[in-house]
TIVO-772778 format. One record per residue (C-alpha): x, y, z. Coordinates in Angstrom, 3 decimals. Example, Ala and Ser with C-alpha at 12.3 -4.5 7.8 and 13.67 -1.06 7.14 Angstrom:
% TIVO-772778
r x: 12.300&y: -4.500&z: 7.800
r x: 13.670&y: -1.060&z: 7.140
% end
This chain:
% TIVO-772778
r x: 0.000&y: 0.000&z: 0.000
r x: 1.345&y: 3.376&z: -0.327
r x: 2.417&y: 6.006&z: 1.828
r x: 0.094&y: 9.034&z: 2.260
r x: 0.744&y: 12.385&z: 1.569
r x: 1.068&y: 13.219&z: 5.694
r x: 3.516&y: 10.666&z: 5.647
r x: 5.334&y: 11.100&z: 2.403
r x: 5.490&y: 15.131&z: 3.594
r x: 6.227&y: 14.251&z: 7.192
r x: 9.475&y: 12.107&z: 5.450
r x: 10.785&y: 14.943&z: 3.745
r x: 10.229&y: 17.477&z: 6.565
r x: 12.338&y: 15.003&z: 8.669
r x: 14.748&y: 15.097&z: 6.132
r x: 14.823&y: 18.761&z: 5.651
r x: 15.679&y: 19.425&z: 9.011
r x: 18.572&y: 16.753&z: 9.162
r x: 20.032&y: 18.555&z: 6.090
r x: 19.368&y: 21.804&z: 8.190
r x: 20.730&y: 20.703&z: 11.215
r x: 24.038&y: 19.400&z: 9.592
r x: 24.819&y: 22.451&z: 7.818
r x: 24.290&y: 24.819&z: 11.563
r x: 26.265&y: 22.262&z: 12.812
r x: 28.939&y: 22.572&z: 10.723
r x: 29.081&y: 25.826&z: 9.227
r x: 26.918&y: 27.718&z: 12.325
r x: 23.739&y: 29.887&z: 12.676
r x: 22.175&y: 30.869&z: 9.008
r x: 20.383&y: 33.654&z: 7.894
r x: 16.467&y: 33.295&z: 7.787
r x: 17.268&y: 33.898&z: 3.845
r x: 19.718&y: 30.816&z: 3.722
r x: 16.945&y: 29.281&z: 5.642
r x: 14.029&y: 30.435&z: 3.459
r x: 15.644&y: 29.438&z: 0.343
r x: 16.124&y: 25.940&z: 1.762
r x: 12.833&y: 25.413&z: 3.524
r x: 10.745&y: 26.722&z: 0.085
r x: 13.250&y: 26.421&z: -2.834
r x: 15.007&y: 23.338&z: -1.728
r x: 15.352&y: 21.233&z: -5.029
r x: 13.880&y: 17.739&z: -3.699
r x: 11.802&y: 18.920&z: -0.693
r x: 11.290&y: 22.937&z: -0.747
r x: 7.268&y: 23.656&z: -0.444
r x: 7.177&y: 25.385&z: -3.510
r x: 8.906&y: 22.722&z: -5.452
r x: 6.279&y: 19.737&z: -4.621
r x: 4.130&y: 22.600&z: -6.015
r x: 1.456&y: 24.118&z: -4.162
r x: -1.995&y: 21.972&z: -3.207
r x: -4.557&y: 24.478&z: -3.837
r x: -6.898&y: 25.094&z: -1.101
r x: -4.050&y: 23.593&z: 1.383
r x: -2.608&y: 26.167&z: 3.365
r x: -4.189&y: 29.064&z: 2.474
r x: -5.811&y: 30.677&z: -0.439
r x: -4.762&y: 33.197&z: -2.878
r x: -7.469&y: 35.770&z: -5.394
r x: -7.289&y: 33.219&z: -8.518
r x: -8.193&y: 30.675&z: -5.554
r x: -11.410&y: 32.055&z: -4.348
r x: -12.906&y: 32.753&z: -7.981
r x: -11.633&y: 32.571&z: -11.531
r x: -13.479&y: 36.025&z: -11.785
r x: -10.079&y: 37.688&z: -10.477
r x: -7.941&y: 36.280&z: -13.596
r x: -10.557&y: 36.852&z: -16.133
r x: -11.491&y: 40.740&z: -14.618
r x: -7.897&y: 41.372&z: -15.285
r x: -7.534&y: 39.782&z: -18.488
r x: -10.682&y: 41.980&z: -19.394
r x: -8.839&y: 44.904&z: -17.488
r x: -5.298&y: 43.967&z: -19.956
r x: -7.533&y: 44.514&z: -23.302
r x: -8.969&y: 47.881&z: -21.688
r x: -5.356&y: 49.025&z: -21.252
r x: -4.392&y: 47.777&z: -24.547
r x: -6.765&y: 49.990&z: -26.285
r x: -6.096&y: 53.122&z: -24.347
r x: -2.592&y: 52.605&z: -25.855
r x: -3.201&y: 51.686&z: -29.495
r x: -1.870&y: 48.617&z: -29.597
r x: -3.102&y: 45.506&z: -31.181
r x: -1.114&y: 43.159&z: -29.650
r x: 0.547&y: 42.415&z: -26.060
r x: 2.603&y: 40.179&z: -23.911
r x: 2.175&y: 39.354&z: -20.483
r x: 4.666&y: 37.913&z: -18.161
r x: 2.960&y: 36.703&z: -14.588
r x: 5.855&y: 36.538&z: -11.904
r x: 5.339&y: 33.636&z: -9.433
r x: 2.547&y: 31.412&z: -11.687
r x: 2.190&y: 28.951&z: -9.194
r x: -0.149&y: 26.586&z: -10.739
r x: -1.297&y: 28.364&z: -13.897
r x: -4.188&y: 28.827&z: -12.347
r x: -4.420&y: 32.317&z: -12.885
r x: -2.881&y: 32.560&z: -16.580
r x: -5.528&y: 30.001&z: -17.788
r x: -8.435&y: 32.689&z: -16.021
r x: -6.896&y: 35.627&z: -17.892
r x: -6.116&y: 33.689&z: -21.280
r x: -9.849&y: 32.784&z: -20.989
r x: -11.037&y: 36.100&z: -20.943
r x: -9.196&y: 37.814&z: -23.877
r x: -8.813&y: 37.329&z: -27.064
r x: -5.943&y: 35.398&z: -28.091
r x: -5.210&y: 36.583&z: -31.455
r x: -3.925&y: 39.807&z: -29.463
r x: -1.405&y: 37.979&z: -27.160
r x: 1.965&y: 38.221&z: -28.355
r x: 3.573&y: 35.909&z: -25.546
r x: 2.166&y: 34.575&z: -21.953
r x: 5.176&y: 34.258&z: -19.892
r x: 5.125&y: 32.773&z: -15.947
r x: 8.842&y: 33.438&z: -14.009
r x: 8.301&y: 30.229&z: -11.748
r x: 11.566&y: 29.118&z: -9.637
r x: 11.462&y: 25.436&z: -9.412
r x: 8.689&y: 24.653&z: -11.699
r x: 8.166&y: 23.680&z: -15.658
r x: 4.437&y: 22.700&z: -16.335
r x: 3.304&y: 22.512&z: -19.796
r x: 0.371&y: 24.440&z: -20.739
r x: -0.575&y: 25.641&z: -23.925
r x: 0.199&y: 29.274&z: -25.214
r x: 2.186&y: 29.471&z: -21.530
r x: 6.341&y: 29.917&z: -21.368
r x: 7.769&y: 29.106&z: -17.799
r x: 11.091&y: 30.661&z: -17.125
r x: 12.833&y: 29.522&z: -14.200
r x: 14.795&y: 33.153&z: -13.407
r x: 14.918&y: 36.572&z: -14.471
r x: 17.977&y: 36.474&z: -16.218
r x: 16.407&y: 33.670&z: -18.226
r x: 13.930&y: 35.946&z: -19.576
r x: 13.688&y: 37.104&z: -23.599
r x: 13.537&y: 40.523&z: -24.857
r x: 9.853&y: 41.309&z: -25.093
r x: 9.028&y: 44.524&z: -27.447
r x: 5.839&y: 46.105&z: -27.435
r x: 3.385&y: 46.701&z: -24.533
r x: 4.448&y: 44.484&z: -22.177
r x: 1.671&y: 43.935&z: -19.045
r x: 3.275&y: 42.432&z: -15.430
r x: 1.636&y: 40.629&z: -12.904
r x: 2.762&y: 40.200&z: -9.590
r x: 0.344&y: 38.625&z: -7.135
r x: 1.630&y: 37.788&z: -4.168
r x: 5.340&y: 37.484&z: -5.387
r x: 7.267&y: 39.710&z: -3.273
r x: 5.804&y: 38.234&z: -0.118
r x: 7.277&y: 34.848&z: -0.998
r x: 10.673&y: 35.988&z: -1.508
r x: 13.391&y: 34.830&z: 1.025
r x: 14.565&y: 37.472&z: 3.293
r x: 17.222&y: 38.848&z: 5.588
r x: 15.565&y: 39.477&z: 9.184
r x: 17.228&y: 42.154&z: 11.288
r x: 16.648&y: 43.791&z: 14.536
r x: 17.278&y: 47.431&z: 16.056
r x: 19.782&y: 46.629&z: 19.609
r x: 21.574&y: 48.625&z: 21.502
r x: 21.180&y: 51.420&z: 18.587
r x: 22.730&y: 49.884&z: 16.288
r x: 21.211&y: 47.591&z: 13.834
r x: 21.887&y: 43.961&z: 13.757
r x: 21.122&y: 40.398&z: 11.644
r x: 18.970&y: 37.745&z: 13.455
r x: 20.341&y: 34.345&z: 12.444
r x: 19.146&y: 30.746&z: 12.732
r x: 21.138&y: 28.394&z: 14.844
r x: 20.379&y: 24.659&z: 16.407
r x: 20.600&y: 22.690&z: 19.132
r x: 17.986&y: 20.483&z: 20.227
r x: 15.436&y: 22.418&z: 18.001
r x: 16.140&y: 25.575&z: 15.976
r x: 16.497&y: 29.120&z: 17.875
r x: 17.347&y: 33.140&z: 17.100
r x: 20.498&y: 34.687&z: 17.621
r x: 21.741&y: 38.018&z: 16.832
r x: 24.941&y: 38.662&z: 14.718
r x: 26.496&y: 41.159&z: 12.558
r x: 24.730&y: 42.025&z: 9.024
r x: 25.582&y: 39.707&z: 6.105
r x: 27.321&y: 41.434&z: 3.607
r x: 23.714&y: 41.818&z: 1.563
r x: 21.672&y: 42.990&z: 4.000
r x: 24.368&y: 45.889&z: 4.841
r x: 24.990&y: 46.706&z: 1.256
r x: 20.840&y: 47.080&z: 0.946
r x: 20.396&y: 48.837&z: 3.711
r x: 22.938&y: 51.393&z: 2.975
r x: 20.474&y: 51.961&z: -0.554
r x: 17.526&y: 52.162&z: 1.456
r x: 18.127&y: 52.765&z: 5.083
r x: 15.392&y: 52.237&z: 7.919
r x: 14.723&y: 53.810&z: 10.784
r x: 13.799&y: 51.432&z: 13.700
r x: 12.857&y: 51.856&z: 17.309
r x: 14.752&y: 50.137&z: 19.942
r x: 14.010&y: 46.271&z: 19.631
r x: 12.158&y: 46.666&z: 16.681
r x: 12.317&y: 43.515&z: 13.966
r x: 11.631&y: 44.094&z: 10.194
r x: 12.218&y: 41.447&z: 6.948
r x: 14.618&y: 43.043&z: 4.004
r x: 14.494&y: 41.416&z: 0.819
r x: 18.181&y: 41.545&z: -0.991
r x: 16.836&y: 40.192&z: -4.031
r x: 14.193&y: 42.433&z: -5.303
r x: 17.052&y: 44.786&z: -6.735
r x: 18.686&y: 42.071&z: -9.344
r x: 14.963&y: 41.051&z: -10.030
r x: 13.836&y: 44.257&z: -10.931
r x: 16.697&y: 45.108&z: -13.040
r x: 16.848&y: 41.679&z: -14.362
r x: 13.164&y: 42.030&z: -15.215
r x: 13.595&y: 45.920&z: -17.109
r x: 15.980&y: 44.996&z: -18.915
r x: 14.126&y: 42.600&z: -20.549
r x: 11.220&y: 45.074&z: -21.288
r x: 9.868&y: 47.854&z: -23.755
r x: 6.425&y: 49.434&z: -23.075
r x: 4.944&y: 48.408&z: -19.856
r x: 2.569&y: 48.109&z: -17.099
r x: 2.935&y: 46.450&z: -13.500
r x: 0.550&y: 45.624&z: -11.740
r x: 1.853&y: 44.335&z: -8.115
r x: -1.088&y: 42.668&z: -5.895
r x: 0.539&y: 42.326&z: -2.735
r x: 0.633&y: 42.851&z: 1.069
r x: 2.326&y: 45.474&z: 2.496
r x: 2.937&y: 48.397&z: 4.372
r x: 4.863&y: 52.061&z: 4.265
r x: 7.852&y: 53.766&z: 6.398
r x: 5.103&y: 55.416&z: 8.026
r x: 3.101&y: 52.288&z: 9.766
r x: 6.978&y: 51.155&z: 11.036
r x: 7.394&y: 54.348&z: 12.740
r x: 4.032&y: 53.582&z: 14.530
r x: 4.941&y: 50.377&z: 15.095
r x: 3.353&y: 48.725&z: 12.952
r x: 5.114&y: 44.919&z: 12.864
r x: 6.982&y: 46.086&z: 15.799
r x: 7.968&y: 41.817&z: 15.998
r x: 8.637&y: 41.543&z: 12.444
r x: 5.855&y: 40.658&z: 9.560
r x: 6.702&y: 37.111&z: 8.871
r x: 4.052&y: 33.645&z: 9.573
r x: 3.676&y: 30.400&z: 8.485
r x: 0.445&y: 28.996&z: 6.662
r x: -1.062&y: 25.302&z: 7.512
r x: -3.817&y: 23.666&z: 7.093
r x: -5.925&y: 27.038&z: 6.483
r x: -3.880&y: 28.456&z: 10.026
r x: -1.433&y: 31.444&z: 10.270
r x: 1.758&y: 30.282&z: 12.556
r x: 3.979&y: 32.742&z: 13.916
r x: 6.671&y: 30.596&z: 14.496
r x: 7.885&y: 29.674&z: 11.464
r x: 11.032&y: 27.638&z: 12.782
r x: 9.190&y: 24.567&z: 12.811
r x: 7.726&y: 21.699&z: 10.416
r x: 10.517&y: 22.660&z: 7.635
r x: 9.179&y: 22.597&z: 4.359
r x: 5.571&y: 22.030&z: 5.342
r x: 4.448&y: 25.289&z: 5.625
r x: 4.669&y: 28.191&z: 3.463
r x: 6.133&y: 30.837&z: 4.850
r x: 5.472&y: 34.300&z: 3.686
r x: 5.772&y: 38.210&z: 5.323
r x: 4.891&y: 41.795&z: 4.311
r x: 6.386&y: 44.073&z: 1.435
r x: 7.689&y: 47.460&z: 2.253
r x: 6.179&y: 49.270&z: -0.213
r x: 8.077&y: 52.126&z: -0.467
r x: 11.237&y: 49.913&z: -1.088
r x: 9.746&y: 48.429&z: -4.141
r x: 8.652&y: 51.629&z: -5.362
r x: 12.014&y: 53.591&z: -4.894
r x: 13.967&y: 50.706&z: -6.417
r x: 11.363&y: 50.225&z: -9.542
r x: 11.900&y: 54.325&z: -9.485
r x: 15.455&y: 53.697&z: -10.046
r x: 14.976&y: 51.489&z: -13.255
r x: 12.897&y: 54.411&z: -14.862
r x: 9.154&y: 53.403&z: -13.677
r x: 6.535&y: 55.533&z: -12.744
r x: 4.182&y: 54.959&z: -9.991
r x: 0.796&y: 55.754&z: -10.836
r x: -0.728&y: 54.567&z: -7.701
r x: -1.946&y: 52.191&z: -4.945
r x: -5.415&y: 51.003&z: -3.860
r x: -6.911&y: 48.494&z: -1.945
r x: -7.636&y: 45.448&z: -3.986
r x: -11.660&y: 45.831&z: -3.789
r x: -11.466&y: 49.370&z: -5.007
r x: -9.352&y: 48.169&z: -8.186
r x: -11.335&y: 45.130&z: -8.925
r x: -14.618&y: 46.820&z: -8.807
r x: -13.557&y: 50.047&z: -11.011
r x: -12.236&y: 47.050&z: -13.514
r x: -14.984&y: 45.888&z: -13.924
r x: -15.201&y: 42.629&z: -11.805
r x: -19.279&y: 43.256&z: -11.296
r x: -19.796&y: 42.245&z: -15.124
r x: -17.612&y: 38.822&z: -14.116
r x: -20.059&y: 38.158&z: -11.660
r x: -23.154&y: 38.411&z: -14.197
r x: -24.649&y: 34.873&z: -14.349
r x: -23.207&y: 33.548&z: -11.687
r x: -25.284&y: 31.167&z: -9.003
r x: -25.874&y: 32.720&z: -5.478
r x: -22.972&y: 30.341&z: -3.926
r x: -20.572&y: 31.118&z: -6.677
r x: -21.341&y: 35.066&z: -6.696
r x: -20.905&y: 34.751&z: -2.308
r x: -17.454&y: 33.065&z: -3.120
r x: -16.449&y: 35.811&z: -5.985
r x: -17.466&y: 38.423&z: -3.758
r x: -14.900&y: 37.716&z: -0.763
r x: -12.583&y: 39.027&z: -3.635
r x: -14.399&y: 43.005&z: -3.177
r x: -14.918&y: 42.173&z: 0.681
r x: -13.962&y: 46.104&z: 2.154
r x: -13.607&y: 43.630&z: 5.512
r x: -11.519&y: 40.639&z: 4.172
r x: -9.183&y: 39.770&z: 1.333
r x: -10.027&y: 42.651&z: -0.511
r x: -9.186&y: 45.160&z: 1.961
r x: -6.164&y: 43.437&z: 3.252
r x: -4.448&y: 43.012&z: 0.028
r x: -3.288&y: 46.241&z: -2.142
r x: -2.369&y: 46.905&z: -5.703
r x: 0.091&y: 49.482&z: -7.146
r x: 0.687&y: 50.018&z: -10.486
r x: 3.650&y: 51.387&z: -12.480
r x: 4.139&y: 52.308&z: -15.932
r x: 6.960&y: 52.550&z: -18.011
r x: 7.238&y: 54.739&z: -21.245
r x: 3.237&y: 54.116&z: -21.340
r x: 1.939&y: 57.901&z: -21.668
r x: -2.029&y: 57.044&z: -21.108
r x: -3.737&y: 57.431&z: -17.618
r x: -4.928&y: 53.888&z: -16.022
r x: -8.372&y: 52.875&z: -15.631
r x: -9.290&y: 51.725&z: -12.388
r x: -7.418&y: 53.376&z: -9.902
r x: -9.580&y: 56.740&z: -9.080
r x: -8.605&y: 58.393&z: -5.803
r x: -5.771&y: 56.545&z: -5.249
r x: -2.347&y: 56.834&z: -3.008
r x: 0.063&y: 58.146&z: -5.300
r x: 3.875&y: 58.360&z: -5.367
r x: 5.167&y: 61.285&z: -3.682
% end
């Protein structure tokens, strides 16, 4: 008989954490991004690479309703048209499943799609009309209007965690003994060389997440790029809700079995593992590659000035419920936000009327 998926998981977890616990042993405490990379990249037993169970852990927007893919795909052609273009590419960072690029392929029409790429570390599935590119650098040159979508790819990405004490400002590591513990140390040589590029200002005791590789992504990313929109569906937060101590602890959690986990040093590689975007990092260094902010809303306010209401036309009451926790003001729409940038694109964007706007 064979082994269930518990078991088969609970295996690799156990294995995991040998691997782990060899490499503290010998080498010493890690950085939570040594860890992160490990614990969701890992090549045989990350999370990511056994691929995501939908519906697992926790859901995502193409999750709760395919009404979310196919309100942007509608949103894409919109844009498209404001610009004068027949034809467009899109490239979807983090694809996860496909779930999402089959909802927005759905919804337009085809004959305008130039290319449907998905940046996916770790994973190659086959879909039709769909390239997967394992990393940035990997990516073609795409000319002409050029739409990016982000959701919920910066959370995921490993990070450096690092704590205000005794005024100065210091790297939490990773260490083990006879289970896995914090311990301060001096900054890696990344998270000093980001911080000098975008310092922060922390209160006494004060934890925050720094991500050293959303600068070579971005770039990477740019460079690969003509005419363009981004469209980032994230969470997040500014300088301004750190200096009101906002996360005074640090933004990062676990996700099993539908539950949020604040400690996140344990079942290695069954969890995912994700933690908030500063905001105004991701703007200043997509700033820096010559992109324009045009603004940030809540998700709800976006989705419903795209037009999600027509998506929901002929929809059963259960379905329409489900499709609506997508516009919830009190839930996932609300908690999740959407900026969008522009580059050499000289139209205004639908859907983002009184917005938060780049200073």
């Amino acid at each position: 008989m064979g082994r269930s998926r518990s078991e088969l998981m609970s295996e690799a977890q156990r294995s995991l954490e040998e691997r782990l616990r060899a490499r503290i042993s010998e080498g010493g405490p890690i950085s939570y991004e040594e860890l992160i990379d490990v614990v969701l990249y890992d090549e045989e037993q990350g999370y990511y690479r056994r691929g995501k169970q939908e519906g697992v852990d926790y859901y995502t927007s193409p999750e709760v309703h395919p009404a979310f893919g196919r309100t942007i795909g509608r949103y894409l052609e919109r844009v498209a048209e404001l610009v004068r273009t027949d034809r467009f590419s899109i490239l979807e960072l983090g694809g996860g499943t496909g779930r999402l690029a089959r909802d927005i392929i759905s919804s337009i029409d085809t004959h305008r799609l130039t290319r449907y790429l998905i940046l996916e570390k770790g994973r190659r599935i086959s879909d039709d009309g769909v390239e997967w590119i394992e990393t940035p650098g990997q990516l073609p040159a795409l000319n002409g209007l050029t739409f990016v979508i982000a959701n919920e790819f910066f959370d995921a990405l490993a990070f450096h965690k690092i704590i205000m004490k005794d005024g100065n400002i210091r790297e939490i590591y990773v260490g083990c003994n006879h289970g896995f513990f914090e311990v301060p140390g001096p900054l890696t040589a990344d998270a000093a060389s980001f911080l000098r590029l975008l310092p922060l200002d922390l209160d006494e005791g004060q934890v925050c997440e720094v991500t050293t590789k959303t600068p070579a992504i971005i770039r990477d990313i740019t460079k690969a790029l003509d005419q363009s929109v981004f469209l980032i569906f994230d969470y997040g937060y500014h300088g301004d809700d750190l200096a009101w101590g906002r996360f005074a602890n640090g933004s990062a959690v676990g996700y099993r079995d539908m539950v949020m986990r604040a400690d996140i040093l344990t079942s290695m590689g069954g969890m995912d593992i994700t933690h908030h975007v500063n905001f105004d990092h991701l703007s200043a260094l997509l700033r820096g590659q010559g992109w324009k902010k045009v603004a940030e809303v809540p998700q709800y306010r976006f989705l419903f000035l795209a037009g999600i209401i027509d998506a929901l036309e002929g929809l059963g009451q259960e379905e329409r419920l489900r499709a609506k926790m997508l516009i919830d003001p009190h839930g996932l729409g609300s908690t999740l936000n959407v900026l969008a940038f522009t580059k050499d694109v000289a139209i205004e964007l639908p859907g983002f009327k009184k917005s938060r706007t780049a200073p």
